[in-house]
C-alpha positions in Angstrom: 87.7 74.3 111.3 90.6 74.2 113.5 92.6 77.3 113.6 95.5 77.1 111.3 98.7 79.2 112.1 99.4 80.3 108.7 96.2 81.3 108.0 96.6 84.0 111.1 99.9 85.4 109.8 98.3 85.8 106.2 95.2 87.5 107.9 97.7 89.7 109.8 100.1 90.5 107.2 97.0 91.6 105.4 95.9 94.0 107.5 99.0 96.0 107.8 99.2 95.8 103.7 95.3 97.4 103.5 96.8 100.2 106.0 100.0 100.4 104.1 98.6 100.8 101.1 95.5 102.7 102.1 97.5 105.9 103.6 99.5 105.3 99.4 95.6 105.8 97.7 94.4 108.3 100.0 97.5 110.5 99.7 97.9 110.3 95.8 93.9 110.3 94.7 92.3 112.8 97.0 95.7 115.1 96.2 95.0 117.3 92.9 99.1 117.9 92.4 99.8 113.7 92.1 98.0 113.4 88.4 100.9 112.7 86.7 101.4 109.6 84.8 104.4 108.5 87.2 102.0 109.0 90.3 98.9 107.4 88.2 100.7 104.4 87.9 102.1 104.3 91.7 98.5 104.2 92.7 97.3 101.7 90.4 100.0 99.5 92.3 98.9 101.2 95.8 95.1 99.8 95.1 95.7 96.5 93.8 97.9 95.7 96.6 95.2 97.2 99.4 92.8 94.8 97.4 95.5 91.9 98.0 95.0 92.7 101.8 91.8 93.1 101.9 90.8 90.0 100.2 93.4 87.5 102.5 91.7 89.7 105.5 87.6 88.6 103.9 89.3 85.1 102.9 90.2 84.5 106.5 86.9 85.5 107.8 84.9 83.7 105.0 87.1 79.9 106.1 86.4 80.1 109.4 83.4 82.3 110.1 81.0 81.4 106.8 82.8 78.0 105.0 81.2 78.5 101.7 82.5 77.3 98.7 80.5 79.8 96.6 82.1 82.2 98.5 85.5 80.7 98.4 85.8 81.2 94.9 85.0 85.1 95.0 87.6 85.8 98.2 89.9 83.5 95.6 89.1 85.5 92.5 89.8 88.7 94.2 93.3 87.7 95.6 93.8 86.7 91.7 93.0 89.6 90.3 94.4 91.8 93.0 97.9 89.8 92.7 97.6 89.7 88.5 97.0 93.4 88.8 99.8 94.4 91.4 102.4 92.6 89.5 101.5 93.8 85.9 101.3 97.5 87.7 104.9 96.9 88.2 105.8 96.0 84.7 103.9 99.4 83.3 105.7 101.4 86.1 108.9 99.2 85.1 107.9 100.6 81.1 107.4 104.2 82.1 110.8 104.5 83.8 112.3 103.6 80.5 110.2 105.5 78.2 110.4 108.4 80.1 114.7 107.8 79.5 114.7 106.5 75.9 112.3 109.0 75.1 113.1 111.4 77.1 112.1 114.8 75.1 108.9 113.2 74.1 108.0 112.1 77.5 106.2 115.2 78.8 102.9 115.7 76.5 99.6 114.0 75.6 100.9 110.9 73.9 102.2 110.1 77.5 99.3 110.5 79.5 97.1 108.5 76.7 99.8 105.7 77.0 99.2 105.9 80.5 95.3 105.2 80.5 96.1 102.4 77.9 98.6 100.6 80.4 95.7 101.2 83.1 93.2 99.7 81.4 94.7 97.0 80.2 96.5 95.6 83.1 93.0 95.9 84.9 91.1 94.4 82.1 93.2 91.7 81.8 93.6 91.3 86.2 89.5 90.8 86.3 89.1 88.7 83.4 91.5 86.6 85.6 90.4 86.6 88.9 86.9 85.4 87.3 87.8 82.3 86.0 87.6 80.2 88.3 84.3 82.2 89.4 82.8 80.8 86.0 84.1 77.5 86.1 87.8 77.3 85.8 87.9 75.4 89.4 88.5 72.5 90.5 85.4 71.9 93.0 84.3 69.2 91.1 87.1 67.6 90.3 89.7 67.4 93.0 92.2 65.4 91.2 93.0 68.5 89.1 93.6 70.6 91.6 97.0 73.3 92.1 98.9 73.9 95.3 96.1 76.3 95.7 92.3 75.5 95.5 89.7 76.0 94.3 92.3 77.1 91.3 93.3 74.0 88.6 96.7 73.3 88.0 96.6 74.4 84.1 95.5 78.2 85.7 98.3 78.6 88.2 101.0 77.2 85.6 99.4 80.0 83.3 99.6 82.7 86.3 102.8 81.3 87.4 104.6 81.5 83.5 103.1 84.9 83.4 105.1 86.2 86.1 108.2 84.6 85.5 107.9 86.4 81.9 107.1 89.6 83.8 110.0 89.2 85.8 111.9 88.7 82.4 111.0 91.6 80.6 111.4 93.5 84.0 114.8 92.1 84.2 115.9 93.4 80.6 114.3 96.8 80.6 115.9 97.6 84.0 119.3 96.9 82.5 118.5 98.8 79.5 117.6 102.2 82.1 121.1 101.1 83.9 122.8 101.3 81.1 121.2 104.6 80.3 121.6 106.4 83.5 125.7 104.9 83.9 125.6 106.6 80.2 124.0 109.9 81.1 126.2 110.0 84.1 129.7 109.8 82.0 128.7 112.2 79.6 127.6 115.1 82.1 130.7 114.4 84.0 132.7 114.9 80.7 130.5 117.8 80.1 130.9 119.7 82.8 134.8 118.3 83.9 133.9 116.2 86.9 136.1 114.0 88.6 135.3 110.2 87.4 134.2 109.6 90.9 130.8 111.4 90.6 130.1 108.7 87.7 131.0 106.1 89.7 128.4 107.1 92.4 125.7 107.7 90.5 126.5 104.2 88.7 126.6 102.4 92.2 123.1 104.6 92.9 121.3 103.1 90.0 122.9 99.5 90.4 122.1 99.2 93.5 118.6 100.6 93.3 118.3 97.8 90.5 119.4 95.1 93.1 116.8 96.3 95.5 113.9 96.5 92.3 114.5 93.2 91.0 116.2 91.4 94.2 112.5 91.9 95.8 110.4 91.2 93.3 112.2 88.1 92.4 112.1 86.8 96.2 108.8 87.4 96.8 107.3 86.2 93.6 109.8 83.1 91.9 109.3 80.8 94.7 105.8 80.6 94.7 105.8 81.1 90.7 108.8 77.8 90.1 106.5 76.1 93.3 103.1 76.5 91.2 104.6 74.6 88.3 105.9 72.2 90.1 103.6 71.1 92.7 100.1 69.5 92.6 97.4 68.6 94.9 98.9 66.1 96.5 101.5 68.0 97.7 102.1 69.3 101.7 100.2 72.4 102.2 103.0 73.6 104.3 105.8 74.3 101.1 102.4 76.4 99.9 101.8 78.4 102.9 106.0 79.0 102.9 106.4 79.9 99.3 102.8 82.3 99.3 103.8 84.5 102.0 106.3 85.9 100.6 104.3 86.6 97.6 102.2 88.4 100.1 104.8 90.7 101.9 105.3 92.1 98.1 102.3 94.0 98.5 104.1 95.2 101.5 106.9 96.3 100.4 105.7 97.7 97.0 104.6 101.2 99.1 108.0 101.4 100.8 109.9 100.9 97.3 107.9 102.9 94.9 105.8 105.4 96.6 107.0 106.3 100.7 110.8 106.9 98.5 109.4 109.5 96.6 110.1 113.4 97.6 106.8 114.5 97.3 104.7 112.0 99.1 107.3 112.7 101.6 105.9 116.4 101.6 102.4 115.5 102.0 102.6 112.4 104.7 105.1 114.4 107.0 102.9 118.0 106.5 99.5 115.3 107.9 101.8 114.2 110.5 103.1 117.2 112.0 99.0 118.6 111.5 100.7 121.1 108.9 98.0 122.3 106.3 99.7 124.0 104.0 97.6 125.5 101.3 100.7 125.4 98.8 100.2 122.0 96.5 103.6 120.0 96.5 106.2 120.3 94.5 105.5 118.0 91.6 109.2 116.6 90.3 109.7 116.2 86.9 111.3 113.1 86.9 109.4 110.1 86.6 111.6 107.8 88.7 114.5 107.7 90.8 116.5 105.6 88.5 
């Protein structure tokens, strides 16, 4: 096959997102102190997004070094799952930063961390049973006429994948309000409290509305374009709007460490203690907060 540009810069951007995201796994699995549910959940994200890279790195080298269609179905069910996988992670992180402020004196005890484990599993139960579909026959090999924007996958799949995320983007949407509304809330009533000047309030307002604009402002860039562009599209359309619209669903995988896990304090700690070849034998300082909004 002749060498297709695109193809190179999703290989690419591939590698650096299973690099990115490796450093996020290594850090928070192989470090006892990060076994809170907040840090759980930042890691489920971390590994489905180094499986997003990993699989456009083996679908790559499957095209053009073994062109197999068998094979092109598993490098496609893996992306699948991966992607299904990253962006429900961020709808249970996007749920345990508002449980852990609506519920806030509950938050800390068992009933979280078992909550936790349910999200897990569930958002990687349902993540595989996607990715093989079209691995058991959901494809459209044999019929080319029904094919999506993306083969081997049918057009009735990616409309299902693509509603899914615009309804994860949805609830997203709403319970990131709802925690805006709480913090802006929290905010006036410790500045009452304690006779601050309404300025503090207004900061920490501005803090958490513009920490929501970042949130949702990258999620929705990366994800609705290739989401409204899987509905509407077919086979027959240019493969050039798919390669435009799917790499930016790609560089979500590579921001999601920069957002939600190289912001927090205490990986912080540990990847500037490997850098400057500090082994401390103190654990780091777990924060009690699950979030920074």
């Amino acid at each position: 096959l002749a060498l297709n540009p695109w193809d190179v810069v999703l290989c690419a951007s591939g590698t650096v997102i299973s690099c990115e995201n490796a450093i996020v796994v290594v850090v928070i699995f192989y470090s006892p102190a990060f076994r809170a549910p907040m840090f759980l959940l930042i890691g489920s994200l971390a590994t489905a997004d180094l499986l997003a890279g990993l699989g456009l790195i083996l679908h790559f080298a499957f095209v053009y070094l073994i062109p197999s269609e068998a094979v092109s179905l598993l490098t496609v069910g893996l992306l699948v799952a991966s992607f299904t996988a990253s962006v429900s992670s961020l709808l249970t992180i996007t749920i345990d930063r508002y449980l852990s402020l609506y519920n806030a004196l509950t938050y800390y005890s068992d009933r979280t961390v078992t909550r936790t484990y349910i999200m897990l599993l569930l958002t990687w139960g349902a993540s595989i049973c996607c990715g093989l579909l079209p691995v058991l026959g959901w494809n459209c090999l044999q019929e080319p006429s029904a094919c999506s924007i993306v083969r081997p996958l049918t057009k009735s799949h990616l409309s299902i994948l693509s509603v899914s995320f615009l309804a994860v983007f949805a609830v997203m949407l709403q319970l990131y309000v709802h925690i805006c509304r709480i913090v802006c809330r929290h905010a006036q009533q410790i500045a009452v409290q304690r006779h601050f000047l309404a300025s503090s309030h207004d900061v920490t307002a501005r803090k958490a509305i513009a920490t929501l604009a970042v949130i949702l402002g990258t999620f929705a860039s990366c994800w609705l374009p290739f989401a409204v562009y899987g509905l509407l599209g077919d086979a027959g359309s240019p493969a050039l709007y798919t390669h435009i619209t799917l790499l930016p669903a790609t560089c979500s995988s590579l921001l999601n460490p920069v957002i939600y896990a190289f912001r927090n304090q205490e990986i912080q700690k540990v990847l500037w203690a490997v850098c400057c070849g500090c082994c401390s034998s103190a654990p780091p300082f777990l924060s009690r907060s699950p979030s920074d909004v």
